[in-house]
C-alpha positions in Angstrom: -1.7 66.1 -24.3 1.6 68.4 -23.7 0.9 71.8 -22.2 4.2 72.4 -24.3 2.9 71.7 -27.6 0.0 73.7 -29.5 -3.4 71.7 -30.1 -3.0 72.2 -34.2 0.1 69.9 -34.0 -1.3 66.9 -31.6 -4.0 67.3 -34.1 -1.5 66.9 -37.2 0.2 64.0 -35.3 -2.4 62.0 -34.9 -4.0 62.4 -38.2 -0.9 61.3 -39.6 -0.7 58.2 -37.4 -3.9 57.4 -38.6 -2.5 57.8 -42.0 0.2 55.7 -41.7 -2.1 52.9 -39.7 -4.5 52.8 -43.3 -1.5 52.8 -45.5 -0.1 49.4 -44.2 -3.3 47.8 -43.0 -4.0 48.9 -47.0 -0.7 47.1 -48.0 -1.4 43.9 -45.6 -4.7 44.0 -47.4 -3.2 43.8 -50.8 -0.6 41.3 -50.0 -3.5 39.1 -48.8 -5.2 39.7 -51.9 -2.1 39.1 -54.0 -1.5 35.5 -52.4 -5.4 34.1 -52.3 -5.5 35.1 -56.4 -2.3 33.5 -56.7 -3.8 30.1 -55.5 -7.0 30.8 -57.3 -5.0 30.7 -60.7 -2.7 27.8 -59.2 -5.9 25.8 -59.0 -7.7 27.1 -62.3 -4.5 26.2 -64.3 -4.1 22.6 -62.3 -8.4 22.2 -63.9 -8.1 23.3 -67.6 -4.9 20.5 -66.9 -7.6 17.7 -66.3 -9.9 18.8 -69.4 -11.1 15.5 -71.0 -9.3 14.3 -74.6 -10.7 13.6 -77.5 -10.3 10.1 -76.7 -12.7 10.2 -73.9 -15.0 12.5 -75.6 -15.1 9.8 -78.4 -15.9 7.0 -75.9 -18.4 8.8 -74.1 -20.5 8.9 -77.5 -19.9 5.3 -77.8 -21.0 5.0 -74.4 -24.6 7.0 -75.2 -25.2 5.3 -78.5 -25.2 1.5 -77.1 -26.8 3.0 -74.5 -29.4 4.3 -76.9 -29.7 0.9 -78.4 -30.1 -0.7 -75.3 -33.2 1.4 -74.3 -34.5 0.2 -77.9 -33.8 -3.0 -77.6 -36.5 -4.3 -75.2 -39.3 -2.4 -77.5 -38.0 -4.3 -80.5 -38.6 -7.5 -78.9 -41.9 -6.4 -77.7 -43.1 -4.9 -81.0 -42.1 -8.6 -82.1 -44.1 -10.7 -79.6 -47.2 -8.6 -79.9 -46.6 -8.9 -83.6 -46.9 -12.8 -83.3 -49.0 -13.4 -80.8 -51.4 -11.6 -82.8 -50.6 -13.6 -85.8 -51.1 -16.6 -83.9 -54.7 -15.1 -82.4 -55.5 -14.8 -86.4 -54.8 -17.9 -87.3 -56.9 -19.6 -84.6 -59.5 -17.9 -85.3 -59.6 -18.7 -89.0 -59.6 -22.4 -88.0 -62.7 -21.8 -86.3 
């Protein structure tokens, strides 16, 4: 500190440094803040890009209902043979 100049305006300096020093790390922050949101929305806009059609949406029912019918399938056939198999257990015992 200067003998020359009064404690009330090293105080004022100083303050206003520190003033100054907020203010543009404040702005850096901003600018940072500014650039990371703009490649949030570059990315967000490049997604709703990719959304599926109603092409694929159509397929993919397609897709669950044979698979659907696949899972039924095998209990058809099993309904079926139990079915004759006990028809056939029937009709040997009648011929006893």
């Amino acid at each position: 500190m200067d003998d020359d100049k009064p404690v009330i305006e090293e105080v004022t300096n100083t303050l206003g440094a520190a003033a100054t020093a907020t203010i543009e790390a404040a702005t850096t922050a901003a600018k940072k803040v500014r650039g990371a949101a703009k490649k949030v929305a570059k990315k967000v806009a490049a997604a709703k890009k990719k959304r599926p059609t109603k092409t694929k949406k159509a397929g993919k029912k397609a897709a669950k209902k044979s698979a659907k019918k696949a899972k039924k399938a095998p209990k058809k056939t099993s309904k079926k043979a139990t079915k004759k198999t006990s028809k056939k257990e029937k009709a040997k015992k009648s011929k006893r």
